[in-house]
N, C-alpha and C positions, 0 to 999 in steps of 0.2 A: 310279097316276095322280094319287092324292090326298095325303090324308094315314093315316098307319101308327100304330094303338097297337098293341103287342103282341113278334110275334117273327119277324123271316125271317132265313131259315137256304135259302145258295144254294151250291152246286157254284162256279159261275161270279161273277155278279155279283147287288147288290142293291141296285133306283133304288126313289126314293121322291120325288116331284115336290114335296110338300107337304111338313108338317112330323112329326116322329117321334119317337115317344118308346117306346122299350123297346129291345130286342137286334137289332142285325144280324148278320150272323155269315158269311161268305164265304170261301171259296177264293181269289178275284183281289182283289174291289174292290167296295167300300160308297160309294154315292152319295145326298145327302139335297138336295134343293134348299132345304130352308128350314132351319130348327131342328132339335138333335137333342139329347134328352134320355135318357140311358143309356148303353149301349153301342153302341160301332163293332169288332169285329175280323174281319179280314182278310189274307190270306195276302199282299196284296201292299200294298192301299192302302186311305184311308179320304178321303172329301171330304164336308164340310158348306157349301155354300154361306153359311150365315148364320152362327149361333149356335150352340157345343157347351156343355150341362153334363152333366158324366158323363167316359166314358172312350174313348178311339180308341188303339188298338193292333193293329199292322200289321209286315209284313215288312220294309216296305222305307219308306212314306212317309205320313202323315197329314198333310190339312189342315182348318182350319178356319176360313174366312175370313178373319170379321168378330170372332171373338174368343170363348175360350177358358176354359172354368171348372171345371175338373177334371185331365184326367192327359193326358198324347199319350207314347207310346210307340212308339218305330220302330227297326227295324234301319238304317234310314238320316237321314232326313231330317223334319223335323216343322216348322209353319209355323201362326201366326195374330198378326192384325192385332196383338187386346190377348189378354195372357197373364194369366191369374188361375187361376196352378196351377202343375203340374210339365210341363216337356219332359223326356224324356230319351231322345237317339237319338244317332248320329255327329254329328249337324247340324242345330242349333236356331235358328230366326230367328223373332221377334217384333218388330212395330210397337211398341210397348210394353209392360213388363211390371212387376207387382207381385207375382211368384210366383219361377219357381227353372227354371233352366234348365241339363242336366246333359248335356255333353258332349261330344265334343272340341273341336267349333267352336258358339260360343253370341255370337249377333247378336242385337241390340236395338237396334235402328235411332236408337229415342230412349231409349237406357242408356249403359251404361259403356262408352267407347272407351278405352283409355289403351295408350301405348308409355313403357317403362319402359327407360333405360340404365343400367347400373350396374357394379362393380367388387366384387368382393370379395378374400378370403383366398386363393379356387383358382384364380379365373378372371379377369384384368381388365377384359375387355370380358364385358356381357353386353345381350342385348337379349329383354323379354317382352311380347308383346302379348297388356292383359287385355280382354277381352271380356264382357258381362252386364248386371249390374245391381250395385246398390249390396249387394245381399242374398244374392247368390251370382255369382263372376265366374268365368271361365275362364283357364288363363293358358297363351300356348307360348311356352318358353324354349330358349334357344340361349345358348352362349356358346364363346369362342374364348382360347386363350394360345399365341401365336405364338412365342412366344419362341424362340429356335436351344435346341437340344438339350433343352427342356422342353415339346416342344408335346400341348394338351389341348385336343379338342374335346367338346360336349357341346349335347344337344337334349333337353328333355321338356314335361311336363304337370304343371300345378298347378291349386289352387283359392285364391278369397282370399275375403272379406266387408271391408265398410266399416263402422267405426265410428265415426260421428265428434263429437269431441268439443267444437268447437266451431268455426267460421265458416273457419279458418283452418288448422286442426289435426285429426286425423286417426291411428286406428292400425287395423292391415289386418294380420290374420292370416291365413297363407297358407303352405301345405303344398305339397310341387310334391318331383316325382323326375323326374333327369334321369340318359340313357345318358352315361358319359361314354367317348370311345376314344381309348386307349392305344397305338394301333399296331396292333389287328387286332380284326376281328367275333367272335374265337373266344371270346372272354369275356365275362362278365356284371360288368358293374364299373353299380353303383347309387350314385347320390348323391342321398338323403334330405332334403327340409328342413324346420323350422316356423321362420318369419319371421314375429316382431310387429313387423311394419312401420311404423312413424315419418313420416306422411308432414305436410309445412309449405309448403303452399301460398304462392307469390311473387304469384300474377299468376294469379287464378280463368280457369278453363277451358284456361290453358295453360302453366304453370310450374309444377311442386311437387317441393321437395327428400325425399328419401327416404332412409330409414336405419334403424339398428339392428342389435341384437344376430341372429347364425342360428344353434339347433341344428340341427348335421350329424350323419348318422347315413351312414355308406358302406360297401356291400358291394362286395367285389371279390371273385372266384376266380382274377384273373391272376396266374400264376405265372413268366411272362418277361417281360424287358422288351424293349426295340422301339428301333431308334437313332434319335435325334430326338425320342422322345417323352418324357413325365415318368415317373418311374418308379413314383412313388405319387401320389394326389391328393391325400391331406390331407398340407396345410402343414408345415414341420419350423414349430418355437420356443414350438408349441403344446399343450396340457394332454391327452392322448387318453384313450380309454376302450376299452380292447380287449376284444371280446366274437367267440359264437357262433365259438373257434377261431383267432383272430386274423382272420375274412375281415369282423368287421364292428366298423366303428372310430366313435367318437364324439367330438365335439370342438363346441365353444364360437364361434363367430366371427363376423365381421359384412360389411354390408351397404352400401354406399353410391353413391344417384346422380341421376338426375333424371326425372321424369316427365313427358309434354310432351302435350297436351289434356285 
């Protein structure tokens, strides 16, 4: 009813009206109405009304209001106003943050938005939306090559950071692997990349041209091809690196397009 220093350890659930400092420990679901200093874990959920420093790791979903100074770890979903630490779940949303957010979908209401169009050597169209912070982003990529009797589609996940160099200028390394398909699910074809990204800002908050050199790194195990589709993804006229058997190729190539917010 009050306040908890110490340790509860429950089957079910564990409330504490006031504030708390040391372990909870549960089966379902940890509830703290005020402050909570230490740990929260829980087989399904953790909620701090106010203030976390310390740790909340849960099954499925951890919150913490008002803001955040330690770790939240969840099979699903994690949440606080301001971040000053690590998320890492399926799905990380922060009011603001100065920490690192690791996971497929990472929201920062007041962070990095950015949609990114570009073209390269395999794909002409490509579209990523990064999500985060300046200090760790998230990125999902798609790209498409429509072309009659070369068509390549492809979707994955990257990461990127910002460095920037001055007012106007900008480079952003960024890792990211995408499924690419060839004409059928039955294979594993990987497209690798590290992107030192070039970015030159037109028109702050909403225009920045983007570029640069990509090492590609691509595993394939397809062994047929498919009518209508490309036969291989990396580019002919280019320098390779044949590894690991012939199934994993390396090559040199670039980057070019525009990023708009």
């Amino acid at each position: 009813g009050g306040n908890v220093t110490g340790v509860q350890v429950a089957g079910i659930n564990n409330l504490v009206h006031g504030t708390f400092n040391g372990v909870q420990v549960s089966g379902v679901y940890n509830h703290t109405a005020g402050t909570v200093t230490g740990i929260q874990a829980a087989g399904i959920a953790n909620y701090t009304r106010s203030y976390t420093k310390g740790i909340q790791v849960s099954g499925i979903a951890n919150v913490s209001n008002l803001a955040l100074n330690g770790i939240q770890a969840a099979g699903i979903f994690n949440y606080t106003k301001k971040l000053h630490g690590l998320q890492v779940g399926l799905i990380n949303i922060a009011g603001s943050s100065d920490g690192y957010s690791i996971g497929l979908i990472n929201i920062v209401v007041h962070g990095y938005h950015k949609i990114n169009l570009a073209a390269n050597e395999v794909l002409p169209f490509n579209i990523t939306l990064k999500t985060g912070n300046h200090h760790l982003y998230s990125m999902l990529l798609g790209g498409i090559n429509a072309k009659q009797g070369e068509k390549l589609y492809s979707f994955g996940y990257g990461l990127g950071t910002e460095l920037r160099l001055t007012k106007f200028l900008s480079i952003n390394p960024e890792i990211s692997t995408q499924y690419t398909y060839r004409g059928s699910w039955k294979y594993t074809n990987l497209l690798n990349k590290f992107t030192p990204q070039v970015n030159i800002t037109l028109i702050k908050g909403l225009i920045t041209l983007t570029g640069g050199p990509v090492l590609n790194f691509y595993y394939s195990n397809q062994d047929a091809d498919f009518a209508g589709y490309k036969t291989t993804v990396a580019p002919a006229g280019y320098h390779f690196y044949n590894l690991h058997n012939n199934r994993l190729t390396g090559w040199t190539g670039w980057n070019a397009g525009v990023t708009i917010f």
